[in-house]
C-alpha positions as CSV (number, residue, x, y, z in Angstrom):
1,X,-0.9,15.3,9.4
2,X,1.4,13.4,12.1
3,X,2.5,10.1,10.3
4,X,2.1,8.2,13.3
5,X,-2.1,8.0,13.3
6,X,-1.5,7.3,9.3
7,X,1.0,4.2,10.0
8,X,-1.5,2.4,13.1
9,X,-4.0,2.6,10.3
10,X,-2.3,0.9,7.4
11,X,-1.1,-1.8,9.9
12,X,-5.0,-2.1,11.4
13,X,-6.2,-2.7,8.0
14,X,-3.3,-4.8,6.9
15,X,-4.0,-7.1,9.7
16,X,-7.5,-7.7,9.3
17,X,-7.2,-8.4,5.8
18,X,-5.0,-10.8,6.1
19,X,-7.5,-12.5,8.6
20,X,-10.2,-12.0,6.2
21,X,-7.8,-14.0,3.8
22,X,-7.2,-16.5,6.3
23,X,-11.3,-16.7,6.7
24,X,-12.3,-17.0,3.2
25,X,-9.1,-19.8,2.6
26,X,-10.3,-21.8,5.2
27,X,-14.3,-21.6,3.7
28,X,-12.8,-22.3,0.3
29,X,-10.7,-25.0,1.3
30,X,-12.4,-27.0,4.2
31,X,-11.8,-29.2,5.5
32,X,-8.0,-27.5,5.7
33,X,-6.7,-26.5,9.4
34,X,-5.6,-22.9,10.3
35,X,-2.2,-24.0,10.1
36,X,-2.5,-25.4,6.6
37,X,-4.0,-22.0,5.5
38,X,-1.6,-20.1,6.3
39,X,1.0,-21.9,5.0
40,X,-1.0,-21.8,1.6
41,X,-1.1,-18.1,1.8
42,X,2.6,-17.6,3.0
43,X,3.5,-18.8,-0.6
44,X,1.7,-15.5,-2.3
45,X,3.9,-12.4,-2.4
46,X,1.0,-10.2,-1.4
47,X,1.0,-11.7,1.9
48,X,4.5,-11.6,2.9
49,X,4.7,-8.3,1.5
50,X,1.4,-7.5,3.8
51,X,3.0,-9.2,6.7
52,X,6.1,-6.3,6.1
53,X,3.7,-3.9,5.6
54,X,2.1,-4.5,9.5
55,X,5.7,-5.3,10.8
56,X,6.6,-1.9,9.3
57,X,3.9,0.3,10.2
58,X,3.4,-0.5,13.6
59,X,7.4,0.2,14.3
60,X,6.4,3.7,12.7
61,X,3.7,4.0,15.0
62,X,5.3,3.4,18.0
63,X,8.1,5.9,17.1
64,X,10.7,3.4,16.0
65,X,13.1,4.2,12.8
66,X,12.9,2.6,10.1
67,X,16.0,2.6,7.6
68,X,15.0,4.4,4.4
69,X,15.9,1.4,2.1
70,X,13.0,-0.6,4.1
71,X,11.2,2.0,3.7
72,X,11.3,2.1,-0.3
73,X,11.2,-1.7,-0.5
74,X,8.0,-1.7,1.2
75,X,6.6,0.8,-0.8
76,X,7.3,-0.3,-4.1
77,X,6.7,-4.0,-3.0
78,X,3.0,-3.0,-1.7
79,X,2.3,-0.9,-4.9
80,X,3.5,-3.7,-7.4
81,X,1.3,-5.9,-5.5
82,X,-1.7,-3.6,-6.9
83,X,-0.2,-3.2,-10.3
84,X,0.6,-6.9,-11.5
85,X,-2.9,-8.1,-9.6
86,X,-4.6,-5.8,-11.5
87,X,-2.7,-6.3,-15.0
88,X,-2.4,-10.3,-14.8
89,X,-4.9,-11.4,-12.8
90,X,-7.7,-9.8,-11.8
91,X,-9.6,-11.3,-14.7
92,X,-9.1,-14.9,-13.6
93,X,-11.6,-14.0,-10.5
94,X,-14.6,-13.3,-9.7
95,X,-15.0,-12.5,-5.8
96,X,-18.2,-12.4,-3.4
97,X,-19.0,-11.8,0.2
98,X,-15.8,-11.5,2.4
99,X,-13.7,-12.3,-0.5
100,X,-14.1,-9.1,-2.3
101,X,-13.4,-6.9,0.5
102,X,-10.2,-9.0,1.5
103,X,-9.2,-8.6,-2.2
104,X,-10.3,-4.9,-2.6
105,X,-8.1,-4.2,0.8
106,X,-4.9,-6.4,0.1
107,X,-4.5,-5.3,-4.1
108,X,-6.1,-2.0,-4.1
109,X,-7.0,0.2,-1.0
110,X,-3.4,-0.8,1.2
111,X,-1.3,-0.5,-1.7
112,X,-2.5,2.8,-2.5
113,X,-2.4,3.9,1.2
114,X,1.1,2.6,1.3
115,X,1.9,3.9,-2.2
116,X,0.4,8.1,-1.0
117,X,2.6,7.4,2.3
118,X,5.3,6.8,1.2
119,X,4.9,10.1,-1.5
120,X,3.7,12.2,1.5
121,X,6.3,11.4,3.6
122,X,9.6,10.9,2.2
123,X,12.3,13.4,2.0
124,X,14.5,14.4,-0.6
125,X,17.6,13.2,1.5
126,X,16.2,10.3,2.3
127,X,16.2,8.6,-1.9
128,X,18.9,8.3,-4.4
129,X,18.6,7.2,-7.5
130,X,20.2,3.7,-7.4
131,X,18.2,2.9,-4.4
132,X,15.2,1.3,-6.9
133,X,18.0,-1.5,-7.8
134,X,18.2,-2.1,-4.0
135,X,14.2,-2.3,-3.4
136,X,14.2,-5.2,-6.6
137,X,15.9,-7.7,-4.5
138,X,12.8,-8.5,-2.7
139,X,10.8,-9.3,-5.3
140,X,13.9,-11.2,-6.7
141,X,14.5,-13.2,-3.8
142,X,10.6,-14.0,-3.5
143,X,11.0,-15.1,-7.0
144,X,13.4,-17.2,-6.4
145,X,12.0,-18.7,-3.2
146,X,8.5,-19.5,-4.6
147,X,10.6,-21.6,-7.3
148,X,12.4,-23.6,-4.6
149,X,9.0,-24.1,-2.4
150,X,6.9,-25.4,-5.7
151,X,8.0,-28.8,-5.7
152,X,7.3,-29.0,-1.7
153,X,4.1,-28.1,-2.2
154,X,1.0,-30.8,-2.7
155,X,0.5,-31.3,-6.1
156,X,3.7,-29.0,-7.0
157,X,1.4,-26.2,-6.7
158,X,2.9,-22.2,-8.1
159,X,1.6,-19.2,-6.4
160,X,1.4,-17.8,-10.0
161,X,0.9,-19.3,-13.5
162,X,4.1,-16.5,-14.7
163,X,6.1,-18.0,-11.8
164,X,5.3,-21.6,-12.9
165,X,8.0,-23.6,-15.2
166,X,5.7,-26.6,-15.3
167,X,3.7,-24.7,-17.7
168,X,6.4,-22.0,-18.9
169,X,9.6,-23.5,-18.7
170,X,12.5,-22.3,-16.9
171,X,13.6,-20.3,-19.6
172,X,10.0,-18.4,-19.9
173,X,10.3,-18.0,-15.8
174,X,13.5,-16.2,-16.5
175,X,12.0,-13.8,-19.2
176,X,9.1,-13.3,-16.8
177,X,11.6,-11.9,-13.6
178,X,13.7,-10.0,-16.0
179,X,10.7,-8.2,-17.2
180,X,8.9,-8.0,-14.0
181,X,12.4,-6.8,-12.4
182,X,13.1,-4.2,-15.2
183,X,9.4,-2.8,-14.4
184,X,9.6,-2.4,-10.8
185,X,13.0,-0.8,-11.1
186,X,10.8,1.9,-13.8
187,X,8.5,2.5,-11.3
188,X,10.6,2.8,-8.4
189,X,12.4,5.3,-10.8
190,X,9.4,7.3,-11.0
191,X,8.7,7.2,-7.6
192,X,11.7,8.9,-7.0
193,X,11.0,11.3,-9.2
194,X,7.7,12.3,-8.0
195,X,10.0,12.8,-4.4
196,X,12.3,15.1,-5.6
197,X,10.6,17.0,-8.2
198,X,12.4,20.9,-7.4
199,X,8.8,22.9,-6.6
200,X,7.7,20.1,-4.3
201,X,7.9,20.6,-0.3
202,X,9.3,18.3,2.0
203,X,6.6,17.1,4.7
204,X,6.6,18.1,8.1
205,X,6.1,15.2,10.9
206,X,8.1,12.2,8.9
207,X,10.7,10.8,10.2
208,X,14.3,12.3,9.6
């Protein structure tokens, strides 16, 4: 199938999702301003990672290049997004209404949509093996971010309780990004090895 229907898609539902989120934050929040939401949300790294994901998908859509290490990033960005809701925090809530679908669509259905793209349409050229140490730097650098921005916040408010050194300590925040980091690298490992695993075919219709 051409790539380019696939990528409007992911983008389409990306977007709404995120204005589901931006619905059900300003319901939960009220009396809090559009503006104010969105700042909120702009702190979580599913939501800048969703944001790359539209920016992304709608180059590949409208024929545009993307380079392949954006490519990866993305990819392993939107699936960890899946992985470490579903592992540390799903638990903690318990959606209804618009809620649920805006968390069914932002930690499971687009990270697995992104996740089988990405599988279905990346050559062997296009991966090395080093690049997974390259794709990290995101999450690191969100990491890293979300640390400076606490303090600004109201209330000194974390995006995560494993990102939060009020309640961890500094020292337990490191642990938690050089085991988060050593994971992502793993899977983007394996993601590279499902690409160039010898009796598997290179897709028609990707980009070069």
């Amino acid at each position: 199938m051409p790539e380019k229907p696939i990528a409007l898609s992911i983008a389409a539902a990306s977007l709404a999702a995120m204005i589901a989120q931006v619905l059900v934050c300003l319901e939960q929040y009220a009396p809090v301003t559009v503006l104010e939401s969105v700042w909120f949300l702009l702190g979580f790294f599913t939501i800048l990672t969703h944001i790359c994901v539209v920016v992304m998908f709608s180059a590949i859509a409208l024929g545009k290049p993307i380079p392949r290490l954006m490519r990866g990033t993305i990819a392993l960005a939107s699936a960890c997004v899946g992985i470490i809701f579903h592992l540390l925090l799903a638990d903690q809530f318990n959606f209804e209404g618009l809620a649920w679908w805006a968390d069914l669509a932002l930690h499971t259905l687009i990270p697995l949509a992104v996740l089988g793209w990405w599988l279905a349409y990346t050559r062997r050229e296009q991966v090395r093996w080093s690049d997974p140490f390259l794709w990290v730097l995101y999450p690191i650098a969100y990491g890293i971010s979300a640390l400076i921005r606490g303090p600004l916040n109201i209330s000194e408010h974390y995006p995560y309780g494993f990102l939060d050194p009020t309640k961890l300590g500094y020292d337990g925040v490191a642990l938690v990004f050089l085991g988060m980091a050593a994971a992502f690298i793993g899977f983007g490992l394996g993601m590279i090895a499902c690409v160039k695993r010898p009796w598997r075919s290179d897709p028609g219709g990707a980009q070069p």
